[in-house]
C-alpha positions in Angstrom: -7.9 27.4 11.2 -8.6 24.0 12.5 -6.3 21.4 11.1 -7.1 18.0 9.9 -5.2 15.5 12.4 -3.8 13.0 10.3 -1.8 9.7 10.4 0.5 8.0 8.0 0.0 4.2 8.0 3.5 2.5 6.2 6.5 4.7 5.6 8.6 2.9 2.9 9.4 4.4 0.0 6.3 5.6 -0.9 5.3 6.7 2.7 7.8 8.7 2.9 6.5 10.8 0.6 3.2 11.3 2.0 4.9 12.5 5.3 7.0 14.7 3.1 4.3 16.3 1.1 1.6 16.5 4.6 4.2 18.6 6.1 4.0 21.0 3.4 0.1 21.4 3.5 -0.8 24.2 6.5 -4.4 22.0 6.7 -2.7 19.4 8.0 -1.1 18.7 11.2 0.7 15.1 11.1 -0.1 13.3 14.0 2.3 10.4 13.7 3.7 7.7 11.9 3.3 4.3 12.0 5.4 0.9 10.9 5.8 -2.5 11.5 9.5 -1.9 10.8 10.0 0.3 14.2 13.8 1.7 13.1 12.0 2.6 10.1 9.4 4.4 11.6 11.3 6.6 14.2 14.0 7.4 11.0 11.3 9.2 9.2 9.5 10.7 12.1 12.9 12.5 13.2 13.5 13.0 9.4 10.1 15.2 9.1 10.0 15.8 13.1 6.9 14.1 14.2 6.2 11.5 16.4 6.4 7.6 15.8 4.1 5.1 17.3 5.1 1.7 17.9 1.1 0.4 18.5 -1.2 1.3 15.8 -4.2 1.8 18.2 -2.6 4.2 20.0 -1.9 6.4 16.7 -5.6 5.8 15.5 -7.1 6.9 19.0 -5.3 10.1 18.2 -5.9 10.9 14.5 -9.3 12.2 12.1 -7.7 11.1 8.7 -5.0 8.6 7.5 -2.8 7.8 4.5 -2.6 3.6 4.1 0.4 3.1 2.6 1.4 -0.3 3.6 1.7 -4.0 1.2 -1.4 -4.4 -0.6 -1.6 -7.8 0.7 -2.7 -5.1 4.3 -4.6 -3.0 3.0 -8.0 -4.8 3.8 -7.1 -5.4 7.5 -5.8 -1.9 8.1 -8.5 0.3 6.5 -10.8 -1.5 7.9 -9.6 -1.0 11.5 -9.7 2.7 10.5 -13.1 2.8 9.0 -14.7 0.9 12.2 -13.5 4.1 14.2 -15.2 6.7 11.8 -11.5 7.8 10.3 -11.5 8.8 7.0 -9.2 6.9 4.5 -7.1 7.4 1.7 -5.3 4.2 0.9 -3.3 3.6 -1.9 -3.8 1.9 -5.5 -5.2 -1.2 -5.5 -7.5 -0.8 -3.3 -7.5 -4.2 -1.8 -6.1 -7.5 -2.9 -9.9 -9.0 -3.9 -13.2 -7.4 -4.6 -15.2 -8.8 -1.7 -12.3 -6.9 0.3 -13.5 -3.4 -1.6 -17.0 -3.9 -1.6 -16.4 -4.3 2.1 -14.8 -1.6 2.2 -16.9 0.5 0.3 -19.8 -0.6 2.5 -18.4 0.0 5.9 -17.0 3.4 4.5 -20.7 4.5 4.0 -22.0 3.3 7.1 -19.7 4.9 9.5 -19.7 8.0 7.0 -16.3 8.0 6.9 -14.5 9.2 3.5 -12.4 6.6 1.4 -10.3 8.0 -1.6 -7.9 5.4 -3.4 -4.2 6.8 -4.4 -4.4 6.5 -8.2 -1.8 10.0 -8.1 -2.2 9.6 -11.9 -5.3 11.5 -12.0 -3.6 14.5 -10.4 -0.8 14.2 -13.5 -0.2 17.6 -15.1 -0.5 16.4 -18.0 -4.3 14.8 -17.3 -5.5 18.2 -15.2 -4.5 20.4 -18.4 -7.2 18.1 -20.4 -9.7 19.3 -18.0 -11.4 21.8 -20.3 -11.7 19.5 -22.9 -14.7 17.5 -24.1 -12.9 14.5 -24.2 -15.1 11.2 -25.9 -12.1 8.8 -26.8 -12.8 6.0 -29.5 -9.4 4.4 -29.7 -6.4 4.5 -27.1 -3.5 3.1 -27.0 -1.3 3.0 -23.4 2.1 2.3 -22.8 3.5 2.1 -19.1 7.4 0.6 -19.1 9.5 0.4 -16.7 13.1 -1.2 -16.3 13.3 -3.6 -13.4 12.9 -3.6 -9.7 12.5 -5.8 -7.0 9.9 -3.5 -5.1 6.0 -4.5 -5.9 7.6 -7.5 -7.9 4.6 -9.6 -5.0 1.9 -8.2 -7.4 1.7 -8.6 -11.5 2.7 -6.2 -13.4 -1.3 -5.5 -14.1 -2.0 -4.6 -10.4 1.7 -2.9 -9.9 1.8 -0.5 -13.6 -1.3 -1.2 -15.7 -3.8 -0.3 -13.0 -3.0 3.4 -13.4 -3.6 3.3 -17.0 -6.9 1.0 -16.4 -8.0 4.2 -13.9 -6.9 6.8 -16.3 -9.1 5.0 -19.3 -12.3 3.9 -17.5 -12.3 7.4 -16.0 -12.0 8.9 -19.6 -14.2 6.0 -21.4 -17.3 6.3 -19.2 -18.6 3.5 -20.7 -19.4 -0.2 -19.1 -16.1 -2.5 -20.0 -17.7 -5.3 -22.7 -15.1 -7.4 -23.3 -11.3 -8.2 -22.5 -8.8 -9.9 -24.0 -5.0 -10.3 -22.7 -1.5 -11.9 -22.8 1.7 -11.6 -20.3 4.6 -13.3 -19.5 6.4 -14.3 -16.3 10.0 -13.2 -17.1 12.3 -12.4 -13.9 9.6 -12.8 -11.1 7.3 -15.7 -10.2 4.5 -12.9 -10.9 3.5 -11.4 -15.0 6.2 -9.1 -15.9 4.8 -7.8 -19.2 1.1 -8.1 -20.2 -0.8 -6.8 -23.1 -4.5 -6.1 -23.1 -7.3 -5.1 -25.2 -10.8 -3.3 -23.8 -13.6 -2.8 -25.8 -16.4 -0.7 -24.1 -20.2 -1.3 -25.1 -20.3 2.5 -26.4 -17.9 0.9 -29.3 -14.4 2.2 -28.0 -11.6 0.3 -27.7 -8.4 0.5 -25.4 -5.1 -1.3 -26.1 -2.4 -1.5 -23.0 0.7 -2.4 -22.4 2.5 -2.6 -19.2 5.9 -4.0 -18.5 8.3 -3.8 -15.7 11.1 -5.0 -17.5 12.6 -2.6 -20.0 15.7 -1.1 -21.1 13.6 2.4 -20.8 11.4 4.2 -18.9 7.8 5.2 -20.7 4.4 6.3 -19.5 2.5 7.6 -22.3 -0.9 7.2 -23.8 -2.5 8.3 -27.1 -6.3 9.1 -27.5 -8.0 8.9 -30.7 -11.8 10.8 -31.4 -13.9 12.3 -34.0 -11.7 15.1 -35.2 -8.6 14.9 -32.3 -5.5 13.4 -31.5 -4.1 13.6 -27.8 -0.9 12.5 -27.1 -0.3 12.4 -23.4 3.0 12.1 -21.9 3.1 10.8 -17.4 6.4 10.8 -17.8 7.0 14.4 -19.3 4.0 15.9 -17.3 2.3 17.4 -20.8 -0.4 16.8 -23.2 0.2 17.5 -26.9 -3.6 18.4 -28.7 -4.1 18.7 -32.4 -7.7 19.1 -33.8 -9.0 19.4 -37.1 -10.7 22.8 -37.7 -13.0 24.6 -40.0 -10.1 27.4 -40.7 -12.9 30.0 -42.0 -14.3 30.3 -38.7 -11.8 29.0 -36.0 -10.3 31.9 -34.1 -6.5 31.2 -32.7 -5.6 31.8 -29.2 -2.3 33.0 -28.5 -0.9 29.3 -27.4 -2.7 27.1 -30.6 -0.6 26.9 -34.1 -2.1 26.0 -37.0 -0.7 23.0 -39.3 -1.6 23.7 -43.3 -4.0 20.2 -43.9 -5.4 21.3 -47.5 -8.8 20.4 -48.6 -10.5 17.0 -47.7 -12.7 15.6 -50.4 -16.5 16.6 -49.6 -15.7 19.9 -47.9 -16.0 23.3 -49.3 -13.6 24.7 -46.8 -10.1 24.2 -46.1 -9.1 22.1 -43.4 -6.3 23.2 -40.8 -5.0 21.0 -37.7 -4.5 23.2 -34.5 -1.4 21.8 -32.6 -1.4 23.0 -28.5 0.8 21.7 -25.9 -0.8 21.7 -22.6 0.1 21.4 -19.3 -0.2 22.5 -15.4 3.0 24.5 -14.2 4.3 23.6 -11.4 1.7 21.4 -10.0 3.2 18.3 -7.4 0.7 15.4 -8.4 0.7 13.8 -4.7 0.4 17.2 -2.8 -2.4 17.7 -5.1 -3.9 14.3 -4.3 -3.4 14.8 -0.9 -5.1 18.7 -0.9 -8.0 16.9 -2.6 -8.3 14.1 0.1 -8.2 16.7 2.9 -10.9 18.8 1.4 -13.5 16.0 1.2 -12.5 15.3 4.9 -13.2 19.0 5.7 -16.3 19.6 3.2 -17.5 15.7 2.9 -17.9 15.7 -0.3 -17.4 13.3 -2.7 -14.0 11.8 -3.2 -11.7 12.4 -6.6 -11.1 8.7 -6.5 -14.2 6.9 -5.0 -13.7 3.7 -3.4 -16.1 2.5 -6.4 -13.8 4.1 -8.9 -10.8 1.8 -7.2 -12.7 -1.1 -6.9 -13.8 -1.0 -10.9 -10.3 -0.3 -12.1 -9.3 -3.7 -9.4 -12.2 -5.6 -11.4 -11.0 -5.3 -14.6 -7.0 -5.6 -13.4 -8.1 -8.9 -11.7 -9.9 -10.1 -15.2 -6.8 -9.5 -17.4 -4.2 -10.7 -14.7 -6.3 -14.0 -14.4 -6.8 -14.4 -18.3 -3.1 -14.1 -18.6 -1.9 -16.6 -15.7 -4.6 -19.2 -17.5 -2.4 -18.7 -20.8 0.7 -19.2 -18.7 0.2 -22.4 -17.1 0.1 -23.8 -20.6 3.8 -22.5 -21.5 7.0 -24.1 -20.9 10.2 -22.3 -19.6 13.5 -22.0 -21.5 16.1 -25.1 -20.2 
Protein backbone atom coordinates (compact mmCIF):
# COMPACT_ATOMS: atom_id res chain seq x y z
CA UNK A 1 0.00 0.00 0.00
CA UNK A 2 1.34 3.34 -0.97
CA UNK A 3 0.92 5.84 1.76
CA UNK A 4 -0.17 9.34 1.58
CA UNK A 5 3.05 11.52 2.74
CA UNK A 6 1.72 14.03 4.82
CA UNK A 7 2.76 17.21 6.85
CA UNK A 8 1.29 18.84 9.91
CA UNK A 9 1.55 22.64 9.60
CA UNK A 10 1.01 24.28 13.55
CA UNK A 11 1.19 21.87 16.51
CA UNK A 12 -0.51 23.68 19.40
CA UNK A 13 -3.18 22.35 21.06
CA UNK A 14 -5.09 21.47 18.26
CA UNK A 15 -2.10 20.16 16.22
CA UNK A 16 -1.26 17.96 18.38
CA UNK A 17 -4.03 16.16 17.78
CA UNK A 18 -3.82 15.80 14.15
CA UNK A 19 -0.25 14.30 14.68
CA UNK A 20 -1.84 12.07 17.28
CA UNK A 21 -4.72 10.85 15.23
CA UNK A 22 -2.34 10.58 11.60
CA UNK A 23 -0.26 8.22 13.47
CA UNK A 24 -3.12 5.99 13.99
CA UNK A 25 -4.23 5.86 10.21
CA UNK A 26 -1.93 3.00 8.37
CA UNK A 27 -2.72 5.41 4.98
CA UNK A 28 -0.67 7.72 6.32
CA UNK A 29 2.91 8.13 6.78
CA UNK A 30 3.70 11.57 8.78
CA UNK A 31 6.33 13.20 7.10
CA UNK A 32 7.11 15.99 9.66
CA UNK A 33 6.03 18.71 11.65
CA UNK A 34 6.30 22.07 11.49
CA UNK A 35 6.22 25.40 13.94
CA UNK A 36 7.20 28.69 14.33
CA UNK A 37 7.69 27.82 17.99
CA UNK A 38 10.82 25.41 17.26
CA UNK A 39 10.85 23.82 21.14
CA UNK A 40 7.40 23.24 20.34
CA UNK A 41 7.80 21.54 17.36
CA UNK A 42 10.70 19.05 18.26
CA UNK A 43 8.38 18.21 21.80
CA UNK A 44 5.73 16.77 19.62
CA UNK A 45 7.74 15.28 16.94
CA UNK A 46 9.65 13.12 19.73
CA UNK A 47 6.27 12.83 21.51
CA UNK A 48 4.73 10.96 18.23
CA UNK A 49 8.42 10.05 16.92
CA UNK A 50 8.67 11.87 13.65
CA UNK A 51 10.72 14.34 12.40
CA UNK A 52 10.59 18.25 13.04
CA UNK A 53 11.53 20.85 10.44
CA UNK A 54 12.66 24.14 11.38
CA UNK A 55 12.18 25.66 7.52
CA UNK A 56 8.79 25.08 6.16
CA UNK A 57 10.09 24.68 2.54
CA UNK A 58 12.05 22.04 3.29
CA UNK A 59 8.96 20.00 4.90
CA UNK A 60 6.71 21.02 1.84
CA UNK A 61 9.42 19.77 -0.73
CA UNK A 62 8.96 16.46 1.03
CA UNK A 63 5.19 16.03 1.64
CA UNK A 64 1.82 15.17 -0.89
CA UNK A 65 -0.82 16.31 1.76
CA UNK A 66 -0.92 18.69 4.84
CA UNK A 67 -2.98 19.60 7.89
CA UNK A 68 -2.95 23.75 8.37
CA UNK A 69 -3.36 24.10 11.74
CA UNK A 70 -1.82 27.35 12.53
CA UNK A 71 -3.68 31.19 13.77
CA UNK A 72 -6.26 31.90 11.36
CA UNK A 73 -4.83 35.22 10.94
CA UNK A 74 -2.04 32.44 8.65
CA UNK A 75 -4.03 30.54 7.13
CA UNK A 76 -4.10 32.48 3.79
CA UNK A 77 -0.33 32.77 3.47
CA UNK A 78 0.37 29.16 4.35
CA UNK A 79 -2.22 27.35 2.24
CA UNK A 80 -1.40 29.15 -0.30
CA UNK A 81 2.33 28.37 -0.41
CA UNK A 82 0.98 24.76 -0.27
CA UNK A 83 -1.46 24.96 -3.06
CA UNK A 84 1.22 26.75 -5.54
CA UNK A 85 3.16 23.38 -5.12
CA UNK A 86 0.20 21.07 -6.11
CA UNK A 87 -0.23 19.85 -2.25
CA UNK A 88 -3.46 19.01 -1.22
CA UNK A 89 -4.95 20.93 1.81
CA UNK A 90 -6.96 20.52 4.73
CA UNK A 91 -6.88 23.59 6.78
CA UNK A 92 -8.85 24.24 9.63
CA UNK A 93 -12.24 26.23 10.38
CA UNK A 94 -12.44 29.36 9.19
CA UNK A 95 -11.07 29.06 6.31
CA UNK A 96 -9.38 32.27 6.03
CA UNK A 97 -9.69 35.53 7.84
CA UNK A 98 -11.63 37.37 4.56
CA UNK A 99 -13.48 36.14 1.59
CA UNK A 100 -11.21 37.40 -1.13
CA UNK A 101 -8.64 35.16 0.95
CA UNK A 102 -11.06 31.93 0.24
CA UNK A 103 -12.13 32.64 -3.08
CA UNK A 104 -8.45 32.82 -3.64
CA UNK A 105 -8.09 29.96 -2.27
CA UNK A 106 -10.68 28.12 -3.85
CA UNK A 107 -9.45 29.30 -7.22
CA UNK A 108 -5.86 28.38 -6.97
CA UNK A 109 -6.99 25.03 -5.33
CA UNK A 110 -8.76 24.23 -8.81
CA UNK A 111 -6.12 25.30 -10.92
CA UNK A 112 -3.25 23.32 -9.54
CA UNK A 113 -5.86 20.43 -8.97
CA UNK A 114 -4.92 20.22 -5.66
CA UNK A 115 -7.69 19.06 -2.99
CA UNK A 116 -8.83 21.69 -0.20
CA UNK A 117 -11.08 20.37 2.65
CA UNK A 118 -11.87 22.90 5.69
CA UNK A 119 -11.80 21.30 9.38
CA UNK A 120 -15.43 21.90 10.40
CA UNK A 121 -14.81 18.22 12.65
CA UNK A 122 -18.48 18.86 13.51
CA UNK A 123 -19.71 17.24 10.54
CA UNK A 124 -17.91 13.95 11.43
CA UNK A 125 -19.97 14.30 15.12
CA UNK A 126 -21.63 10.94 16.05
CA UNK A 127 -24.32 12.42 16.77
CA UNK A 128 -24.73 14.22 13.00
CA UNK A 129 -23.41 10.81 10.99
CA UNK A 130 -26.29 8.77 12.90
CA UNK A 131 -28.81 11.38 11.05
CA UNK A 132 -27.46 10.24 7.88
CA UNK A 133 -30.37 7.99 6.86
CA UNK A 134 -32.69 10.46 7.53
CA UNK A 135 -34.63 12.80 5.16
CA UNK A 136 -33.86 15.59 6.99
CA UNK A 137 -35.89 19.17 5.63
CA UNK A 138 -35.55 21.41 8.88
CA UNK A 139 -38.12 24.45 9.23
CA UNK A 140 -37.08 25.76 12.56
CA UNK A 141 -33.70 25.32 14.60
CA UNK A 142 -32.62 26.49 17.39
CA UNK A 143 -28.49 26.16 18.38
CA UNK A 144 -26.77 26.57 21.39
CA UNK A 145 -22.85 26.39 21.59
CA UNK A 146 -21.54 27.62 25.37
CA UNK A 147 -18.56 27.43 26.59
CA UNK A 148 -16.92 28.73 29.96
CA UNK A 149 -13.91 30.93 29.33
CA UNK A 150 -10.53 30.69 27.82
CA UNK A 151 -7.87 32.73 26.61
CA UNK A 152 -7.07 30.51 23.51
CA UNK A 153 -9.04 31.86 20.10
CA UNK A 154 -10.15 34.88 22.43
CA UNK A 155 -8.12 37.02 18.75
CA UNK A 156 -11.34 35.96 16.85
CA UNK A 157 -15.28 36.63 17.97
CA UNK A 158 -16.98 34.28 19.45
CA UNK A 159 -18.92 34.01 15.84
CA UNK A 160 -15.76 32.83 13.90
CA UNK A 161 -14.30 30.82 17.20
CA UNK A 162 -18.00 28.75 18.34
CA UNK A 163 -20.82 29.77 16.15
CA UNK A 164 -19.12 28.89 12.88
CA UNK A 165 -19.61 25.24 13.58
CA UNK A 166 -23.14 25.54 14.12
CA UNK A 167 -23.45 28.11 10.90
CA UNK A 168 -21.66 24.83 8.96
CA UNK A 169 -23.82 22.32 10.64
CA UNK A 170 -27.26 24.43 9.57
CA UNK A 171 -26.41 25.68 6.04
CA UNK A 172 -25.27 22.11 5.40
CA UNK A 173 -28.75 20.85 6.67
CA UNK A 174 -30.87 23.97 5.33
CA UNK A 175 -29.80 23.74 1.64
CA UNK A 176 -31.33 26.80 1.10
CA UNK A 177 -29.81 30.39 -0.02
CA UNK A 178 -29.43 32.54 3.50
CA UNK A 179 -32.24 35.56 2.95
CA UNK A 180 -31.76 37.48 5.69
CA UNK A 181 -29.76 37.97 9.17
CA UNK A 182 -30.25 39.58 12.04
CA UNK A 183 -27.81 39.58 15.26
CA UNK A 184 -26.62 40.91 18.67
CA UNK A 185 -23.31 40.26 20.86
CA UNK A 186 -21.54 41.69 23.50
CA UNK A 187 -17.82 42.31 24.23
CA UNK A 188 -17.55 40.97 27.79
CA UNK A 189 -13.94 39.83 28.99
CA UNK A 190 -12.06 40.18 25.56
CA UNK A 191 -11.71 43.24 23.22
CA UNK A 192 -13.45 40.66 20.61
CA UNK A 193 -17.81 39.59 20.91
CA UNK A 194 -17.97 37.07 23.65
CA UNK A 195 -21.66 36.15 23.26
CA UNK A 196 -23.76 36.82 20.12
CA UNK A 197 -27.18 35.89 19.24
CA UNK A 198 -28.37 35.48 15.63
CA UNK A 199 -31.30 34.74 13.64
CA UNK A 200 -31.25 33.15 9.77
CA UNK A 201 -34.12 33.04 7.73
CA UNK A 202 -33.50 30.96 4.47
CA UNK A 203 -35.56 31.95 1.20
CA UNK A 204 -37.22 28.30 1.31
CA UNK A 205 -39.04 29.85 4.52
CA UNK A 206 -36.89 28.27 7.41
CA UNK A 207 -35.53 29.89 10.08
CA UNK A 208 -32.35 29.35 12.40
CA UNK A 209 -31.88 30.89 15.86
CA UNK A 210 -28.03 30.65 17.34
CA UNK A 211 -26.48 31.28 20.23
CA UNK A 212 -22.84 31.20 20.91
CA UNK A 213 -21.00 32.21 23.98
CA UNK A 214 -17.64 31.63 25.38
CA UNK A 215 -18.30 32.80 28.62
CA UNK A 216 -20.41 30.46 30.71
CA UNK A 217 -20.64 28.79 33.89
CA UNK A 218 -21.35 25.42 31.66
CA UNK A 219 -20.44 23.68 28.92
CA UNK A 220 -23.30 23.11 26.04
CA UNK A 221 -23.36 22.19 22.39
CA UNK A 222 -26.66 21.23 21.39
CA UNK A 223 -29.09 22.00 18.66
CA UNK A 224 -32.81 21.27 18.15
CA UNK A 225 -34.47 20.70 14.62
CA UNK A 226 -38.04 21.25 13.99
CA UNK A 227 -40.02 19.69 10.50
CA UNK A 228 -43.31 18.54 9.32
CA UNK A 229 -43.94 15.67 11.64
CA UNK A 230 -40.26 15.45 13.67
CA UNK A 231 -38.46 16.66 16.38
CA UNK A 232 -34.49 16.18 16.53
CA UNK A 233 -32.72 16.94 19.38
CA UNK A 234 -29.06 16.72 18.84
CA UNK A 235 -26.53 16.66 21.51
CA UNK A 236 -22.20 17.68 20.22
CA UNK A 237 -21.52 17.46 23.51
CA UNK A 238 -23.06 13.87 24.40
CA UNK A 239 -22.27 12.55 20.81
CA UNK A 240 -26.16 11.42 20.21
CA UNK A 241 -29.27 12.33 18.41
CA UNK A 242 -32.61 11.82 20.11
CA UNK A 243 -35.61 11.42 17.09
CA UNK A 244 -39.29 11.39 17.81
CA UNK A 245 -41.78 11.36 14.77
CA UNK A 246 -45.30 11.32 14.56
CA UNK A 247 -46.73 8.19 13.01
CA UNK A 248 -49.75 6.72 11.47
CA UNK A 249 -49.76 3.74 14.31
CA UNK A 250 -52.14 1.41 11.92
CA UNK A 251 -49.46 1.06 9.49
CA UNK A 252 -45.98 1.96 11.10
CA UNK A 253 -44.01 -1.14 11.84
CA UNK A 254 -41.45 -0.86 14.95
CA UNK A 255 -37.91 -1.78 14.72
CA UNK A 256 -36.26 -3.22 17.54
CA UNK A 257 -34.50 0.20 18.64
CA UNK A 258 -37.84 2.77 18.13
CA UNK A 259 -40.56 3.06 21.23
CA UNK A 260 -43.67 4.30 20.74
CA UNK A 261 -45.19 7.36 22.93
CA UNK A 262 -49.31 6.92 23.30
CA UNK A 263 -50.28 10.64 21.47
CA UNK A 264 -54.25 9.90 21.15
CA UNK A 265 -56.23 11.14 18.37
CA UNK A 266 -55.58 14.61 16.57
CA UNK A 267 -58.73 16.38 15.48
CA UNK A 268 -59.22 15.61 11.57
CA UNK A 269 -57.63 12.12 11.63
CA UNK A 270 -59.42 8.90 11.60
CA UNK A 271 -56.39 7.10 12.99
CA UNK A 272 -54.61 7.28 16.17
CA UNK A 273 -51.51 9.16 16.35
CA UNK A 274 -48.34 7.66 18.08
CA UNK A 275 -44.84 9.52 18.45
CA UNK A 276 -41.81 7.06 17.79
CA UNK A 277 -38.87 8.06 20.23
CA UNK A 278 -35.14 6.61 18.92
CA UNK A 279 -31.90 7.59 20.16
CA UNK A 280 -29.24 7.51 17.65
CA UNK A 281 -25.83 7.51 17.52
CA UNK A 282 -22.29 6.10 15.92
CA UNK A 283 -20.34 3.81 18.48
CA UNK A 284 -17.26 4.45 18.83
CA UNK A 285 -16.54 6.65 16.07
CA UNK A 286 -13.34 9.51 16.84
CA UNK A 287 -14.78 12.61 14.86
CA UNK A 288 -11.10 13.92 13.82
CA UNK A 289 -9.75 10.44 12.69
CA UNK A 290 -12.87 10.35 10.81
CA UNK A 291 -12.26 13.80 9.29
CA UNK A 292 -8.91 13.00 8.61
CA UNK A 293 -9.84 9.25 6.83
CA UNK A 294 -12.12 11.39 4.70
CA UNK A 295 -9.42 14.00 3.75
CA UNK A 296 -6.93 11.21 2.81
CA UNK A 297 -9.42 9.39 0.61
CA UNK A 298 -10.23 12.46 -1.65
CA UNK A 299 -6.31 12.75 -1.83
CA UNK A 300 -6.13 9.07 -2.91
CA UNK A 301 -9.43 8.95 -5.08
CA UNK A 302 -9.75 12.85 -5.96
CA UNK A 303 -12.89 13.13 -5.31
CA UNK A 304 -14.83 15.71 -3.95
CA UNK A 305 -14.13 16.93 -0.50
CA UNK A 306 -16.67 16.39 2.67
CA UNK A 307 -16.03 20.08 3.43
CA UNK A 308 -15.41 21.92 0.11
CA UNK A 309 -13.54 24.97 0.21
CA UNK A 310 -16.96 26.62 -1.01
CA UNK A 311 -18.79 25.02 1.84
CA UNK A 312 -15.99 26.91 4.26
CA UNK A 313 -16.06 29.89 2.54
CA UNK A 314 -20.20 30.23 2.77
CA UNK A 315 -20.30 29.30 6.42
CA UNK A 316 -17.16 32.49 6.65
CA UNK A 317 -19.77 34.65 4.61
CA UNK A 318 -22.46 34.50 6.76
CA UNK A 319 -20.02 34.41 10.14
CA UNK A 320 -18.52 37.72 8.76
CA UNK A 321 -22.21 39.29 8.20
CA UNK A 322 -23.47 38.57 11.83
CA UNK A 323 -19.91 39.45 13.45
CA UNK A 324 -20.03 42.86 11.54
CA UNK A 325 -23.83 43.52 12.34
CA UNK A 326 -22.95 42.96 15.93
CA UNK A 327 -19.68 45.14 16.30
CA UNK A 328 -21.95 48.11 14.47
CA UNK A 329 -24.41 47.69 17.55
CA UNK A 330 -21.43 47.81 19.86
CA UNK A 331 -19.78 50.84 18.98
CA UNK A 332 -22.98 52.56 20.08
CA UNK A 333 -22.85 50.99 23.84
CA UNK A 334 -21.12 52.29 26.75
CA UNK A 335 -19.09 50.20 29.22
CA UNK A 336 -19.88 49.83 33.00
CA UNK A 337 -17.50 52.58 35.21
Amino acid sequence: MNKIKIGILGVGHLGRFHTQNYNQIPEAEIVGVYDLDQKRGKQIADEFHVAAFENLDSLLDKVEAVSIVVPTVNHFDITKACLERGIHCLVEKPITSTLEQADALIKLSKEKKAILQVGHIERFNPAILALEDLHLNPMFIESHRLASFNPRGTDVAVVLDLMIHDIDIILHLVKSPVKKIDASGVAVISDEVDIANARMTFENGGVANVTASRISQKAMRKMRIFQRNAYIGIDFLQKFSEVYRLVDSETFRLQPNQFPIELGQIDGSNQPQKIVYERKQVEEANALKMELETFLDSVKTRKKPAVTGEDGREALRVAIEITEMIRQQLNSFTPLK
